[in-house]
C-alpha positions, 0 to 999 in steps of 0.5 A: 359715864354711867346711867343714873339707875336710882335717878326718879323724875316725876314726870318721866313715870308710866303707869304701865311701870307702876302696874308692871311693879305691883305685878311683880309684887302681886307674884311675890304675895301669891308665893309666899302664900300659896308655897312659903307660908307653913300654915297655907302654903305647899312648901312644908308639904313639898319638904316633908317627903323629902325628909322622910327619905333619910334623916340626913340634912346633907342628903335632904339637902342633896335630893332638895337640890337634885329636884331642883336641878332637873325640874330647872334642866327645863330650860333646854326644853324652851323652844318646843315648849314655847311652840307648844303652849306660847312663849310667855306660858311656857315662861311663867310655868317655868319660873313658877316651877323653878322659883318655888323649888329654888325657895325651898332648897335655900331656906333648907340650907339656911335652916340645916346650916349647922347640922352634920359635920364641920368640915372646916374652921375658917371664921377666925383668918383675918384675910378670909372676909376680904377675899370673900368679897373680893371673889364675890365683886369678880363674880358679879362683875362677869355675871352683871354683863352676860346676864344683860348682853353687855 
């Protein structure tokens, strides 16, 4: 009927699991130091000159988005990338390249979101949070088995 994802046993943990996880959470540290954080990290560094292009939030937005769609266009790079320097080399550069970028640009967004012009006035239709949500669960319900090869 289903796996019992959140089931928890005990006895059934790895210590390879737990080391793997605390990794992960390792990675997530370092990225908020070395990029997030406005007193050490390089994200402040990284936006500035893109802001001092034009003092337009949609074409900041619009050039944050630009940079992150080439430096991500990577990808098609990843077979002589990996025959180059490795798989899981090419892997981590990757996403340490494409995670901090796409970090950026989305607490960008979430800053500006009011800036410019409102372009429309939605909130106050009754059915729009419905199928807002309807939509949502559709998209998820065709990226969920493609992203795992169901």
């Amino acid at each position: 009927v289903g796996e019992d994802s959140a089931k928890f046993e005990l006895a059934k943990q790895k210590i390879s699991s737990w080391a793997y996880f605390g990794g992960v959470l390792g990675v997530l540290f370092i990225l908020d130091v070395v990029w997030l954080d406005n007193t050490t990290g390089f994200g402040k560094v990284f936006i500035d000159p893109v802001e001092s292009v034009s003092d337009s939030p949609e074409v900041v937005m619009f050039l944050l988005t630009l940079i992150f769609a080439i430096v991500h266009s990577g990808a098609s790079l990843r077979d002589p990338g990996e025959k180059l320097i490795g798989e899981r080399a090419f892997r981590v550069l990757f996403a340490g390249t494409s995670l901090p970028l796409a970090v950026s640009t989305i607490v960008y967004f979430i800053n500006h979101r009011y800036d410019g012009v409102q372009l429309w006035q939605l909130q106050s239709e009754p059915l729009l949070h419905h199928l807002l949500w309807i939509t949502n669960f559709i998209s998820f319900f065709f990226l969920y088995p493609s992203t795992f090869n169901l």
